[in-house]
N, C-alpha and C positions, 0 to 999 in steps of 0.2 A: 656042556661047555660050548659046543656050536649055538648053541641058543643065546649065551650070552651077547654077543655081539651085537643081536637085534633086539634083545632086552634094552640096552642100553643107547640105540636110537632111536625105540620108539618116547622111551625114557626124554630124551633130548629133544623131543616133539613138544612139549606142554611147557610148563615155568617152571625155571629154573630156581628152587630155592636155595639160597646158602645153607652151607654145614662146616659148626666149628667156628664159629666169629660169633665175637661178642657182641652187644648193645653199641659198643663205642667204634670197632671194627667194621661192622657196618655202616656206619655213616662217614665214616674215614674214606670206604669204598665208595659209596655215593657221591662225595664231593671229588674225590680222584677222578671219576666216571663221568661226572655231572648227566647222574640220571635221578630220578625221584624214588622213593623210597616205600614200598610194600610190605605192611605187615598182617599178615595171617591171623589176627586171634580169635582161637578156637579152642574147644575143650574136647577132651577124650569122649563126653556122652554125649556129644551136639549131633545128632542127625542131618541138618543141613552143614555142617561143619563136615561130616565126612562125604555127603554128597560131593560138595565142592569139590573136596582133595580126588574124589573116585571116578569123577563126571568131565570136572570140566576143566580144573585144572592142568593136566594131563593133554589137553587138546592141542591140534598142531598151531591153530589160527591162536588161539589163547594165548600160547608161548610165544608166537610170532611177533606179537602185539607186544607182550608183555616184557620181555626180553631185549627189547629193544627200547624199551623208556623207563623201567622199574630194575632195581636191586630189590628181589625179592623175600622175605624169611617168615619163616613159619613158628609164633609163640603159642606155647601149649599156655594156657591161661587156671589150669585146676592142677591140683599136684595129688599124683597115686602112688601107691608102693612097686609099681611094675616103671616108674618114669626112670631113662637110663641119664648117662653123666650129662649129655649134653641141653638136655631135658633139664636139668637141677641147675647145670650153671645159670640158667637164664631166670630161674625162680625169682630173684633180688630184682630184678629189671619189668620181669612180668606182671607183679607187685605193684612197682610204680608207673608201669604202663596203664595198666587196667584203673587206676588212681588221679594220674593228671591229667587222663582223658574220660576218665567217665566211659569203662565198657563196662555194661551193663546187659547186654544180649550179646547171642552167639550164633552165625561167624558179625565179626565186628571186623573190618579192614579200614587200617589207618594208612595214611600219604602223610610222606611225606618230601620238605622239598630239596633238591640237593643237598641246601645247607645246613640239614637236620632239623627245620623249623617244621613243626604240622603246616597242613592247607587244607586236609579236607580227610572224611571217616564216611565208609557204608558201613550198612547195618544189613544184614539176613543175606541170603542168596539168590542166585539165578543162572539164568541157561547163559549158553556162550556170548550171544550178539550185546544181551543186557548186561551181563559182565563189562565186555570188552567197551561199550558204551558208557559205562558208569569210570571205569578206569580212563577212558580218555578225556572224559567231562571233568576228571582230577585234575589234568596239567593243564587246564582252562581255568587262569586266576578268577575270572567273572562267574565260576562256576564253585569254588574251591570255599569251601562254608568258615573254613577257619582266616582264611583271606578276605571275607567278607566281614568277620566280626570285627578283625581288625579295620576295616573301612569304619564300621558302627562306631569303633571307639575313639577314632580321632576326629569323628563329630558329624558322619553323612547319616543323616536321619530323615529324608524328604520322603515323601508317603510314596511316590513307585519302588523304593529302594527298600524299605519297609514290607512291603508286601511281601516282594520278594524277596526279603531275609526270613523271612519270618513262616512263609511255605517250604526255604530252602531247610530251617531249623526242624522242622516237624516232617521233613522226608530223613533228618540226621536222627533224629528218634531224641529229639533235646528238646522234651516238654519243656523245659520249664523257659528257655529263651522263646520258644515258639507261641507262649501263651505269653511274656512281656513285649515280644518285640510286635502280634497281634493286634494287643490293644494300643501300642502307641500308632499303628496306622488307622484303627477304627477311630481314634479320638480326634484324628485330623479329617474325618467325614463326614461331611453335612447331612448325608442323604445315608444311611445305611441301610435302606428298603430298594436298594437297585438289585441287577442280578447277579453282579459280578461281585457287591460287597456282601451277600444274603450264601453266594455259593462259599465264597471264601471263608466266612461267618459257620457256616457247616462244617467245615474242616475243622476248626479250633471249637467244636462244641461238642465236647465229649463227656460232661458232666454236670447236672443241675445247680454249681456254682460258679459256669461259665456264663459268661455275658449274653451270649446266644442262648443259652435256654430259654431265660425269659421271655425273649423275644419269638420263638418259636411256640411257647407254652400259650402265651397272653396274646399273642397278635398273628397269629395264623394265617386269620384272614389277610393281612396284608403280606403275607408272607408268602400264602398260597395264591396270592394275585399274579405274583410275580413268577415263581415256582413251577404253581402247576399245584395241583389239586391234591391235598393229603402228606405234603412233601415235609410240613411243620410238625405234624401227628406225628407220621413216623420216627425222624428225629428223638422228638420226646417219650415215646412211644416207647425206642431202642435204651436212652439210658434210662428211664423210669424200671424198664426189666433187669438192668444191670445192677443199679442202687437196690431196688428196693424189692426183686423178685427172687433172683438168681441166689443170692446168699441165703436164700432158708431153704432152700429146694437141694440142696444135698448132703443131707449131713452123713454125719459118721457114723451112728449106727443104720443108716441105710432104712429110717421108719418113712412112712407117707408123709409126704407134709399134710402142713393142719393150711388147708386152702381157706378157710372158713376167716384164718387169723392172717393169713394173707391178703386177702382180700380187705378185707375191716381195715388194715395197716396203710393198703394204697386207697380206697375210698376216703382217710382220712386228709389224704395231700393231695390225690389226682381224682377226684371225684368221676369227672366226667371219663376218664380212661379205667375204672375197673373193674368193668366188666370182661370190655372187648381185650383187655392185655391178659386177662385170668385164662381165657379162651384159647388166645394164645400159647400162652405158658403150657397148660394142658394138656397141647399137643404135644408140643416138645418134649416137655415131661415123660410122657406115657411111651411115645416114641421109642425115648433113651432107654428106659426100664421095657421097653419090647412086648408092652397091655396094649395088645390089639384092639379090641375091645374099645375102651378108654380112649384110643387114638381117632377109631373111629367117630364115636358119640361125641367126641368133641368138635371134631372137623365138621360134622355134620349141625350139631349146635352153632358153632362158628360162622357158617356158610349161611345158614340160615338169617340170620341178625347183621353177621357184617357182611357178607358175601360182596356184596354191592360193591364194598370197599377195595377187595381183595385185587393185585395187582397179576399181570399174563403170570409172571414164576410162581406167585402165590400159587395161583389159580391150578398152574399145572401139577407141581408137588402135588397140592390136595388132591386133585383128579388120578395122581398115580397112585398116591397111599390107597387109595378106595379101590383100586385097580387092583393091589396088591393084598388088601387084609378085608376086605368087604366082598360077602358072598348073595349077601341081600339085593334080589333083583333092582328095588326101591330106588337104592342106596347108591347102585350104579348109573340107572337114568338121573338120578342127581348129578353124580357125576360126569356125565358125557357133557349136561350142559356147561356146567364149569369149564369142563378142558373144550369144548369149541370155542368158549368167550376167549381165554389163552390166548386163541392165534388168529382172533379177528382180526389184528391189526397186521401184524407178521407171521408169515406161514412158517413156523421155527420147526425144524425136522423134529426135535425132542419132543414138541408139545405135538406133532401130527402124530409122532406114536405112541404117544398116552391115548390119544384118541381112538387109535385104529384097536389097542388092545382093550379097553372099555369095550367098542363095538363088539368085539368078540366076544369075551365075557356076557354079554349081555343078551348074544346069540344071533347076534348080526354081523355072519361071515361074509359076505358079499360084499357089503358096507366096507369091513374093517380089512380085509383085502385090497380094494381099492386105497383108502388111507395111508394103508401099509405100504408100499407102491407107492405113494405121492412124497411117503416119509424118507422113504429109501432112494427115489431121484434127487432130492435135493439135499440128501446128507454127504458130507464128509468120507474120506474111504473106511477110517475107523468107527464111524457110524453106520456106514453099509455095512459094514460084513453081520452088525450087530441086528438090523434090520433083515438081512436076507437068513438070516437062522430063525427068526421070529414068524418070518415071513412063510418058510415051511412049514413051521410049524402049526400056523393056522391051515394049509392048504391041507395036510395030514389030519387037522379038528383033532390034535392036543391037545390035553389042556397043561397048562404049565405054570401055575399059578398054584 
């Protein structure tokens, strides 16, 4: 019983949700208050759904913020045999919530404005600052996406406004406005090979019957003029493995795929990509199913043919997988060269300790000491500590691999 007391202020630290009001009660409160309106929806299995409620919600600066501009309330959005009365009364409401608004992912938080009209919905979670930033950017009408649609519909359609409807749609998770409202500002573009309409153009090109594919598939060259070297491949590269890779590589009874008919299937449409994407695939594959072996033989096939290709993160994964599942002396000098190309441009602590433990592996303690030591100065505290256990343990000649 003495506990209770500070149960109940720390309790009073984070957001306040209501309990015991209805749909209509709620916004009755809101406009009495003239504050804006927060709705919680979430399901009983959502993992970032109970992050929020465990993490962040609960916080003093959270509640601070929130508490002060939001009437807040929490709709369970899934219904189970364990939901108690106050849980059911809102069933009929939660229905037509998740319905007029299109929630479709989970957590989903809706705003709304005093006067019970929406202005704006996040999608998924995050930590306090981006929380409390995303919440503030709601009672910013220039910010407020359902505020902005209404501008669209009584007739602003001038291509800056456009853009930025239309980037603000696809951060709302509203494919389908974000791929109309896209091409009406690509159609008012003379020039769509600049860098600003080619990056924006990346954004809304998530499928081989987006307008941007073509353009990345067919015209690279002009693409990667402007880009940067490889930046069109990738693109296509990424959804060709979506469409046309991904969905035979797991099936139900869990047999091998037939690579053979995979391959033959993308040679027929991406000629020139099916090799280097089988290569790919390969790894990843072998990876998930945990065939060493296969992981290996392939990176190493990989490396060989595209290597050249390969980008610093590429580069370094590869060099640690081989660090980790490769005991062939060979196989490692391959790798050491990999993981130095990594961090020729930036000396990135992760990628100096893939390097330092290669060295070691390979039998070059002195070397990979030294590395180690170079990795462990310019890391993080969370990377130090992870570095200086490492770091003993070559000075002991472990081996821990």
């Amino acid at each position: 019983m003495l506990l209770l007391p500070m149960l109940a202020i720390a309790q009073d630290k984070g957001i306040h949700f209501e309990h015991g009001l209805s749909w209509t009660d709620i916004q009755a409160k809101a406009k009495a208050e003239n504050k804006y309106i927060f709705i919680d929806c979430f399901t009983t299995w959502c993992g970032p759904c109970k992050y929020m409620s465990a993490n962040i919600f609960p916080l003093e600066n959270v509640g601070n913020f929130m508490n002060d501009k939001y009437i807040s309330v929490k709709v369970q959005m899934d219904q189970t045999d364990k939901d108690n009365e106050e849980v059911k009364k809102w069933y009929a409401d939660a229905k037509a919530i998740e319905k007029d608004y299109s929630v479709r992912a989970y957590p989903t938080f809706l705003i709304f404005g005093p006067d019970g009209h929406i202005v704006d919905r996040q999608v998924g979670g995050g930590e306090a600052e981006q929380f409390i930033a995303r919440c503030a950017d709601a009672l910013v009408p220039a910010k407020q996406y359902y505020t902005q649609l209404e501008e669209y519909n009584k007739g602003k359609k001038d291509a800056p406004f456009l853009r930025e409807l239309a980037l603000l749609a696809l951060s709302k998770y509203d494919e389908k406005n974000a791929a109309a409202f896209s091409k009406l500002y690509l159609d008012q573009q003379k020039d769509l090979y600049t860098e600003e309409n080619l990056q924006f153009i990346g954004k809304f090109t998530k499928s081989s019957k987006d307008v941007g594919f073509d353009m990345f598939l067919h015209h690279a060259d002009k693409v990667d003029k402007v880009l940067g070297d490889g930046k069109a491949e990738n693109i296509v590269m990424e959804i060709v493995a979506q469409e046309e890779v991904f969905p035979q590589l797991m099936k139900n009874d869990q047999s091998t795929p037939d690579w053979a008919g995979i391959e033959k299937s993308i040679k027929a449409k991406y000629p020139a990509l099916a090799e280097e994407l089988l290569l790919k695939t390969k790894v990843q594959y072998y990876s998930y199913v945990k065939d060493a072996d296969n992981v290996v033989a392939n990176i190493v096939a990989y490396m060989k043919k595209y290597g050249h290709k390969a980008a610093p993160q590429q580069l370094n994964e590869y060099a640690w997988t081989i660090f980790e599942k490769c005991n062939d002396m060979q196989c490692i000098e391959q790798a050491l060269e990999w993981s130095k190309r990594s961090f020729k441009d930036a000396e990135i602590p992760a990628f100096l300790d893939t390097y330092a433990n290669l060295l070691y592996k390979a039998g070059k303690k002195t070397d990979a000491l030294a590395w180690e030591e170079k990795a462990m100065k310019q890391a993080g505290d969370e990377e130090k500590k992870t570095y200086e256990v490492t770091l003993e343990k070559m000075k002991k000649g472990e081996k821990y691999w």
